[in-house]
C-alpha positions in Angstrom: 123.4 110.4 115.1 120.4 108.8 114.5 121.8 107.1 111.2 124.2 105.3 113.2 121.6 103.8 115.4 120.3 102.4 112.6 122.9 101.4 110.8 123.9 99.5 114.0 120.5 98.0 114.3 120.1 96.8 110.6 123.2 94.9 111.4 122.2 93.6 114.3 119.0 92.3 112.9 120.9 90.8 109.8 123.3 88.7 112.3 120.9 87.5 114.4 118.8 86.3 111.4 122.0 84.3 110.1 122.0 82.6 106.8 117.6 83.2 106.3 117.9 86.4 105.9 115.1 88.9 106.3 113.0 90.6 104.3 113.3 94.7 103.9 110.3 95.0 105.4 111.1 93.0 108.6 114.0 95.1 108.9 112.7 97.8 108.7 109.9 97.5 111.3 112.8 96.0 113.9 114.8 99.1 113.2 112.0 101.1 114.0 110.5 99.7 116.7 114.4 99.3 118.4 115.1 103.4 117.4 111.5 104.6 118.5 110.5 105.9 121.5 107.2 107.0 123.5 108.5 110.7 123.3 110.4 110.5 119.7 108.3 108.3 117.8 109.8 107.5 114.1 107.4 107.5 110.5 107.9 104.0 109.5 108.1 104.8 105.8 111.5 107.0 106.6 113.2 104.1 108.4 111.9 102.1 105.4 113.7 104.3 103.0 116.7 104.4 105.0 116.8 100.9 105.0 116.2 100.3 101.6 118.9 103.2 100.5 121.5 101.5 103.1 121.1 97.8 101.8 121.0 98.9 98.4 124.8 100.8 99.1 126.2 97.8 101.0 125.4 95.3 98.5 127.3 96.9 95.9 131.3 96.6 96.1 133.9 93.0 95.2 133.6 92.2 99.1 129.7 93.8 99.8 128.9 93.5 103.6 125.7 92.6 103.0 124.1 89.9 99.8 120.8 89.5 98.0 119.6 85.9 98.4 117.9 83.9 95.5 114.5 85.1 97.0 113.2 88.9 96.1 113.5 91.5 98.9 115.4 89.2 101.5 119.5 89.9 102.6 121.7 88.8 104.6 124.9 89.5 105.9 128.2 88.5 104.6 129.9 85.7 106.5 133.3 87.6 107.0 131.8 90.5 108.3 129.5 88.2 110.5 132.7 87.5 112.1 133.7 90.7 113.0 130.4 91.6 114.2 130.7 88.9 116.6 134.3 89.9 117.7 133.0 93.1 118.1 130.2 92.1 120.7 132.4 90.1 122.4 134.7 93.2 123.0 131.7 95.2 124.0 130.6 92.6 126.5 134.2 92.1 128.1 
């Protein structure tokens, strides 16, 4: 359950950044400050790990959802599924 939050999250964070991109890092700490709680707090270095395992996965593939930029460490999200993100939201806000 808990992957799928932040799953959700890392894509969140990747559209809103648009074609900048963000750093693993960066992601990582939104993930776990959006997933943590007062009562359920999360060890930053396992959402780290996630992240990192997750990115590397979805960069792989002819149509990856997510790319490496020319810069070390920093990713961004594919344009098409940019797209359906969007159409997504726009369902969930309807």
């Amino acid at each position: 359950m808990t992957n799928i939050k932040y799953e959700t999250e890392i894509i969140r964070v990747l559209h809103a950044a648009g074609q900048e991109g963000l750093s693993v890092q960066k992601i990582s700490l939104h993930v776990r400050n959006a997933c943590s709680s007062l009562f359920e707090p999360l060890d930053m270095e396992e959402v780290h790990r996630y992240v990192q395992a997750w990115l590397v996965r979805n960069v792989k593939g002819c149509c990856p959802m997510v790319l490496r930029t020319a810069r070390r460490g920093v990713y961004v999200i594919n344009t098409p599924y940019k797209y359906e993100v969007l159409m997504a939201d726009n369902t969930i806000a309807e």
